[in-house]
Every structure is written in C-alpha cells, then in structure tokens.
N, C-alpha and C positions, 0 to 999 in steps of 0.2 A: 760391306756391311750395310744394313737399309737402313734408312733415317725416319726415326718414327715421330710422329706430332701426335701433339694429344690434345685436344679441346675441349670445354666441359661448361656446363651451366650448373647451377646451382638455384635452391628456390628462393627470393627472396624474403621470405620470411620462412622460419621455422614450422614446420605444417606437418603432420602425424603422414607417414606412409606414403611419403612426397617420393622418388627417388632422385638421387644425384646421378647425372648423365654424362660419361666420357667417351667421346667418338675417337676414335684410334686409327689413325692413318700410318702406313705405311709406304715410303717411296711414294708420297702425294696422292697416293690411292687409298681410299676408307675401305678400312679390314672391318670394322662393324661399331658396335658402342657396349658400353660396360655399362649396366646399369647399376647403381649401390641405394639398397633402403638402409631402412633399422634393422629389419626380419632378416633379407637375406640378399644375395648378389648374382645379377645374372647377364649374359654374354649372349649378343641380338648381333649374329654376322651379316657383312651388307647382302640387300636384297634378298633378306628374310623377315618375316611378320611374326618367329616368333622366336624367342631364345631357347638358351640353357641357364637352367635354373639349379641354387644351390644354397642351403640354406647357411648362418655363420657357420654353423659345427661343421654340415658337411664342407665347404670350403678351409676351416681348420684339417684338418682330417688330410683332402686333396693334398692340400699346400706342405703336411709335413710329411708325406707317403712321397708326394711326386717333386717338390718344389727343390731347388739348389741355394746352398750357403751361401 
C-alpha cells in the first residue's frame, strides 16, 4: 500500500478568496496540490500550470455519484 504525506499552508490571516494549499505526496513523490477556496476546490497535478476545477456543488455532486462510504 503507498504511504501518502500531506503538507499544507494556510494564510495567516483570514483574507477574502485566499485559497488553502495541500501538496500530496505519494511514496515521497508529489502527486500534485489540492487547492481549497470559499467558491470552490481544485486539483493542479505535478508539472502542470494549471488544474481541474470544481465548483462546492459540482464537487458535492462528484463526491456522492462517484465517492465510497
């Protein structure tokens, strides 16, 4: 099974449209970073400039169509 790390910054103060950044490693190698706003949530794989985007709802939606109990 891979061992995954998770790493993440946060902004130090509370700031409109800031997002929150989790980089995600898998087996010591960076699989890419989650990025999380207010609006919505999106997924930037390494050595790419730009993501997948998805708004709360459409991520609602994903998560109970495709997501496990």
């Amino acid at each position: 099974m891979a061992k995954h790390d998770i790493y993440f910054t946060m902004p130090q103060k509370i700031v409109l449209n800031k997002d929150v950044e989790f980089e995600i490693y898998s087996n010591e190698v960076k699989s890419g970073t989650l990025k999380i706003s207010k609006g919505s949530i999106k997924w930037v794989p390494v050595n790419r400039s730009y993501g997948h985007h998805l708004s709360w709802e459409e991520f609602d939606e994903l998560m109970q169509k495709e997501g496990q109990r």
